[in-house]
C-alpha positions in Angstrom: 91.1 98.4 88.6 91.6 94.6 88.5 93.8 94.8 91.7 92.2 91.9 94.0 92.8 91.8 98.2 92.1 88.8 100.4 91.6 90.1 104.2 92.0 87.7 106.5 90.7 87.9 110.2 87.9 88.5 112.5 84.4 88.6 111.6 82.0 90.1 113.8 78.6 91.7 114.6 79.2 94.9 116.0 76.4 96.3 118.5 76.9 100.1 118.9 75.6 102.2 121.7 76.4 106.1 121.4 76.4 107.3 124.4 76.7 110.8 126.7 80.0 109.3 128.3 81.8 106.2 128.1 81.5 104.5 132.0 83.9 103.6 134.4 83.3 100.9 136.9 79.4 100.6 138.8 78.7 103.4 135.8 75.4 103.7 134.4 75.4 105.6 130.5 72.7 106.6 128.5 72.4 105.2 125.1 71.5 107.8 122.6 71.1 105.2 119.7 71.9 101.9 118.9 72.5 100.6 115.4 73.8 97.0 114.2 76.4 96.1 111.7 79.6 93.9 110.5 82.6 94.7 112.1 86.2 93.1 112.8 89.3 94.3 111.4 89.7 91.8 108.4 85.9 92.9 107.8 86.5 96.4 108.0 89.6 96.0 105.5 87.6 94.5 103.0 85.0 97.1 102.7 87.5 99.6 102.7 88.8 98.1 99.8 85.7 97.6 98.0 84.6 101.7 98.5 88.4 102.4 96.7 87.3 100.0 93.4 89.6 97.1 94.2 88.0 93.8 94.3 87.8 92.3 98.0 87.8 89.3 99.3 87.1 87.9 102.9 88.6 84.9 104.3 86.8 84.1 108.1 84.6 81.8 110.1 81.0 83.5 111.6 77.7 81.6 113.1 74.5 82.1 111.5 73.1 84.9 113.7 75.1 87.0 111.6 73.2 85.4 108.4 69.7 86.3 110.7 70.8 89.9 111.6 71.9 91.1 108.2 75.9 91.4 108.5 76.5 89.3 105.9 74.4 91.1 102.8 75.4 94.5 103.9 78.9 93.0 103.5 77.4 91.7 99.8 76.2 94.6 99.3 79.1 96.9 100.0 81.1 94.6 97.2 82.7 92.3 99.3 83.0 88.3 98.0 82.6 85.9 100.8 82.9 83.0 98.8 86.0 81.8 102.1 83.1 82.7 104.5 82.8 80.1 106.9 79.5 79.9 108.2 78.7 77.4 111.5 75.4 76.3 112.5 76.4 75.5 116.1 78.6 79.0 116.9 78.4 82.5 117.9 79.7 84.6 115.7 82.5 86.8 116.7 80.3 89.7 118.4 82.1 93.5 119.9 79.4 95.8 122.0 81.1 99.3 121.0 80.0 102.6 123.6 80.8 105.5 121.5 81.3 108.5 123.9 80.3 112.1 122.4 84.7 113.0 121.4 84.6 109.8 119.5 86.4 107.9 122.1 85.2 104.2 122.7 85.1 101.1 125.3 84.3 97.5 123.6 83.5 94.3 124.6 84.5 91.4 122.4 83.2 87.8 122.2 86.0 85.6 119.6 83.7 83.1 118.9 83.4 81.4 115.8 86.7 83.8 115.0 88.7 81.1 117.3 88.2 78.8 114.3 90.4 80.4 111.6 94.0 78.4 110.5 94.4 80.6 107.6 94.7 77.9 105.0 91.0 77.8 103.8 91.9 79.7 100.8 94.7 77.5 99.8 95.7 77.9 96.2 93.9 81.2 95.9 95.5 84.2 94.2 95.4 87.8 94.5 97.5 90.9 94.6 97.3 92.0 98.1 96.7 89.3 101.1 96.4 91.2 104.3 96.4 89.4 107.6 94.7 91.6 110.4 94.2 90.7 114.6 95.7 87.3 114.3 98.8 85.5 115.5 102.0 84.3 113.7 101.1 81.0 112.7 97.7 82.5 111.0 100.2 84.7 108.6 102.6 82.1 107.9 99.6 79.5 107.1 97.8 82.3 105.1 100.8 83.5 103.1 102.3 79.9 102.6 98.9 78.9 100.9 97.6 81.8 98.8 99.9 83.7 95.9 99.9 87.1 96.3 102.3 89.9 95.3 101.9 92.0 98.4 101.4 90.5 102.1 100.3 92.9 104.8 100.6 92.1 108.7 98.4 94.1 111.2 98.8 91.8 114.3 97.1 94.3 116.9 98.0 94.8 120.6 96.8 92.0 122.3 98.8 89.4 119.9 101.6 91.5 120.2 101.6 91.7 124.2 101.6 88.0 124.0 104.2 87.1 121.5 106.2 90.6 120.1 109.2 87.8 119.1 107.3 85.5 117.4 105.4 88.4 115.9 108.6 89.9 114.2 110.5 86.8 113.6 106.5 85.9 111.6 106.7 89.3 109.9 110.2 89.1 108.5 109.6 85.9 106.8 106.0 86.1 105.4 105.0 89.7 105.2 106.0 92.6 103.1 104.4 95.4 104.6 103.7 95.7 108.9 101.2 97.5 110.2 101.8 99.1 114.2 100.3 101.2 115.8 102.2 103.4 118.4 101.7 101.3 121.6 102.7 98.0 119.0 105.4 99.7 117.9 106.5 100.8 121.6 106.4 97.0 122.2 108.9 95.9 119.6 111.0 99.0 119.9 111.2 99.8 123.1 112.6 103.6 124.2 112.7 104.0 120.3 111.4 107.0 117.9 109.8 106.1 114.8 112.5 107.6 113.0 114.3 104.4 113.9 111.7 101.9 112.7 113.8 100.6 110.2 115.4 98.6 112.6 112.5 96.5 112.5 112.9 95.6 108.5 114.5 92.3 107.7 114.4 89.0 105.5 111.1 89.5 103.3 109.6 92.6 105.5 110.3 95.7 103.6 108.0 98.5 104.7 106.7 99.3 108.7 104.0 101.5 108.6 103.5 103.2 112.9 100.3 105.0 112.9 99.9 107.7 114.8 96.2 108.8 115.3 95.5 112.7 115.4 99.8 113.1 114.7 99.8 111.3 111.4 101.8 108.4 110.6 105.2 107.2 109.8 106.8 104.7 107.0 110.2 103.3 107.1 112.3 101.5 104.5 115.5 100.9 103.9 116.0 104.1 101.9 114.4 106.4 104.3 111.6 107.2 107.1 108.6 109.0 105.7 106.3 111.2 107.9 102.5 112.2 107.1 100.3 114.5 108.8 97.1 113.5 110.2 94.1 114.3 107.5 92.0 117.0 109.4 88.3 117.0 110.1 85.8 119.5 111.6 84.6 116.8 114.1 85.8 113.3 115.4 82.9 111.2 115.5 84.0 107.8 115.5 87.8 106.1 115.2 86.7 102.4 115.5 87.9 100.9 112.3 90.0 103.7 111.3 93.7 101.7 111.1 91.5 99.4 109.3 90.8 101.9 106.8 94.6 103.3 106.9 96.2 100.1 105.8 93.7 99.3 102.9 93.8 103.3 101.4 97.6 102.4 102.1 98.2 98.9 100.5 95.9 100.1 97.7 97.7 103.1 96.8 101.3 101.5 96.9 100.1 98.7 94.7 98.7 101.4 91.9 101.9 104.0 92.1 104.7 102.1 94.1 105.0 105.0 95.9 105.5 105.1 99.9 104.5 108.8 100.0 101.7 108.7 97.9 100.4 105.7 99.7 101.0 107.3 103.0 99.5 110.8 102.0 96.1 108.5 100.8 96.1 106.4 103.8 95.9 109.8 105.8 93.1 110.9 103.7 90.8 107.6 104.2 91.0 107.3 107.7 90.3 110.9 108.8 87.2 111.1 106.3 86.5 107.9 108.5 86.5 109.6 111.8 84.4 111.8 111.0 81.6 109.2 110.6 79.8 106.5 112.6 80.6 102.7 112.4 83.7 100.7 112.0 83.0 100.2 108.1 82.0 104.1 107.3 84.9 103.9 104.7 85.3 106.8 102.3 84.8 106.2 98.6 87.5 106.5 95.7 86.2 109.8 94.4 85.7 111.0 98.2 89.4 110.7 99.0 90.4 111.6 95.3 88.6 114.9 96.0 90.4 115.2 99.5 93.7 114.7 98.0 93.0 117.3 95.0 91.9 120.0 97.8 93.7 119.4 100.9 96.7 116.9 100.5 98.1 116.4 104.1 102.0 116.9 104.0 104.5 114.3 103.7 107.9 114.8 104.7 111.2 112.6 105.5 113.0 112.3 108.6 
């Protein structure tokens, strides 16, 4: 569709182990399976991207035992360029162990790795429609957006940067992003006490759109016009939700860049990530025609508050 996104972020391996119950502390769980894949929320993004016929881009560092164990052609292979792919002899990659307990609920452990090496600024001079910033600080944003062109610039700064630095984070939104990306526990840290039907309280300067997802109760969109609601996008079974914001924000920020429109955006963003749930692995995103067909059956309902 000639609509090109850069995703900026982690890069990892992802080691999954489905197991009968996710353990607590001194815990022993059986592993039903294993399986081994690319995973990391800029990652995710991009594939997500790929499977809705936009071209995608990834901009991060990784070590070369992601070269040895594959991550990097299934990435090739699911459409994503990785031309700003760093790739160091002398680092672990990022790597995430993922226990996937039978409800779909999960416990990770993360290694950063080589993803402690990103600035942001390795694509300097690049251009492309959407450039989406994913599980990274402020200064990552401002030094991506300052340095590559692009029409739409997406924040999705995740918990842990947000716990640190929820200022910094929205001072960094205002001024370099367009759209920003919260989940409810994000959003309860910048907006403390508050609904999402006040989220526009949040907008300012360049940020125009704050997107609060809300796993199984939907998610919410405010503007400056108005607060948008959408359902959740219902599924027989929850299998899996790792990667499933992932998948929100690129069904969203592809579908607002094609129509304009918040609501149709927010109805397709719905759509990809509960076809997601229902599957295994952090990059089981849905293809165009699968969420086409979801939207022509089953649209989940928008509504403003």
């Amino acid at each position: 569709m000639g609509f090109c996104h850069l995703a900026v972020g982690n890069l990892n391996v992802d080691i999954y182990m489905v197991v009968d119950k996710i353990p607590g502390p001194d815990e022993r769980a059986t592993a039903e399976e294993a399986y081994v894949g690319p995973g990391g929320a800029a990652a995710n993004y991009a594939v997500a991207v790929a499977r809705l016929g936009h071209l995608s881009a990834l901009l991060a560092h990784t070590g070369v035992l992601a070269e040895k164990l594959g991550v990097l052609e299934r990435l090739r292979e699911a459409g994503v360029r990785l031309s700003h792919v760093v790739v160091h002899g002398d680092e672990f990659p990022g790597m995430v162990v993922v226990a996937v307990g039978p409800g779909g609920e999960r416990a990770m452990i993360a290694l950063r790795g080589a993803n402690r090496l990103l600035r942001g600024d390795e694509a300097a001079g690049a251009h492309c429609e959407a450039l989406h910033v994913a599980s990274q600080g402020p200064e990552v944003l401002e030094a991506a957006a300052s340095s590559v062109e692009a029409s739409l610039v997406s924040y999705d700064p995740g918990f842990s940067t947000l716990r640190k630095n929820p200022q910094g984070v929205l001072e960094a939104s205002r001024r370099w992003a367009d759209v920003l990306f919260l989940n409810r526990a994000e959003y309860g840290l910048l907006a403390p006490g508050a609904g999402v039907e006040d989220a526009a309280r949040l907008l300012g300067g360049r940020l125009r759109v704050v997107v609060v997802k809300l796993g199984g109760e939907g998610a919410a969109a405010a503007t400056r016009d108005c607060v948008c609601r959408v359902e959740a996008y219902r599924v027989e079974r929850v299998v899996d939700t790792t990667g499933a914001g992932d998948v929100f924000a690129a069904a969203f920020n592809a579908f607002l860049l094609e129509t304009g429109s918040i609501e149709g955006a927010l109805r397709a963003a719905s759509v990809a990530a509960g076809l997601k749930v229902s599957r295994r692995g952090g990059q089981s995103a849905p293809s165009r025609e699968e969420v086409e067909e979801a939207l022509r059956r089953s649209p989940p309902r928008v509504w403003r508050l």
